[in-house]
N, C-alpha and C positions, 0 to 999 in steps of 0.2 A: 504494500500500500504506500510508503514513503518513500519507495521508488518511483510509483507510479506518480506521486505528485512532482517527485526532484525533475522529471520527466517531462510533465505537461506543464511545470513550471519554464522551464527550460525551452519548450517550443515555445510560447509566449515573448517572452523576452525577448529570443532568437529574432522571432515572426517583428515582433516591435522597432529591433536593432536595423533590420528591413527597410523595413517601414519609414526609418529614420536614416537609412545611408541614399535612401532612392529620393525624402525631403531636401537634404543636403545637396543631392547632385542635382537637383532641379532647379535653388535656386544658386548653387553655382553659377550653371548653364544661363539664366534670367542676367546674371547681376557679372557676366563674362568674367569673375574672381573667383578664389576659391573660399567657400563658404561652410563653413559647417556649423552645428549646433552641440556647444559645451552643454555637462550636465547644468552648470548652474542657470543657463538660458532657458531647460524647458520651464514650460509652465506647469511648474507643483503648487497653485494655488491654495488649493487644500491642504496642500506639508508645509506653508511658507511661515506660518507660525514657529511649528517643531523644530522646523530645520532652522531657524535662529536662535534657539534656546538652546538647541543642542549643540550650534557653533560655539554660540558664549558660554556652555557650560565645559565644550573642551576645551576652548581656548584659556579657562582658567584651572580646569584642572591639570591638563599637558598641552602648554604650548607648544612642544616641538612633535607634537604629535599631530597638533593641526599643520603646521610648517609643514612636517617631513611629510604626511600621507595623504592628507582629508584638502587642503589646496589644491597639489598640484592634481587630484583625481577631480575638483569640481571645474579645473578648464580643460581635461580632457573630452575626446571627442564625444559625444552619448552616444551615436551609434558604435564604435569601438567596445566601448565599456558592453554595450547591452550585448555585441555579439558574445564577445569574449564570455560574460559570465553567462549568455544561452546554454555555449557548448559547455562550461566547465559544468554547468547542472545537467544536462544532458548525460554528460558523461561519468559522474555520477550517480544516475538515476539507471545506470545501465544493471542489466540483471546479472547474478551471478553465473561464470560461467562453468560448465563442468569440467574435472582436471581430463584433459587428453588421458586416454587409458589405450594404451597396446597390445594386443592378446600376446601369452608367453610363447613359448616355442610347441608348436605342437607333436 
């Protein structure tokens, strides 16, 4: 069962990550520059609260934890981000496989 979600978690994202390399390249192509969209540009309207409390609350508990990790991931690219963590839930949601077994000599 928590594969199958790591799974259909994972195509979502993936399908999102899409969604957001084919926005990117469009208005690339519109605006003849290259254009992409950072995580901190989509629109989390609804998170935009959270995600200010939870900056100010790391940035005063580890600031170089905001520095070193939680920065430089909110100008990276979002569709980057979203493929990347697709496949890594993807790939974790994979089923176990059985060990290759050899018949002995007969």
């Amino acid at each position: 069962m928590f594969r199958f979600l790591l799974r259909s978690l994972g195509f979502v994202i993936l399908a999102a990550g899409f969604v957001c390399l084919v926005y990117d390249g469009a208005r690339s192509i519109a605006n003849n520059a290259l254009r992409f969209t950072t995580l901190d540009a989509l629109p989390l309207t609804a998170l935009a609260a959270p995600l200010a409390s939870l900056k100010t609350a790391v940035s005063a508990a580890a600031p170089w934890l905001w520095q070193a990790i939680l920065l430089p991931l909110s100008v990276a690219p979002a569709a980057l981000v979203a493929l990347a963590l697709g496949i890594i839930l993807i790939w974790l949601g994979q089923p176990i496989r059985e060990p290759a077994t050899y018949p002995g000599p007969a």
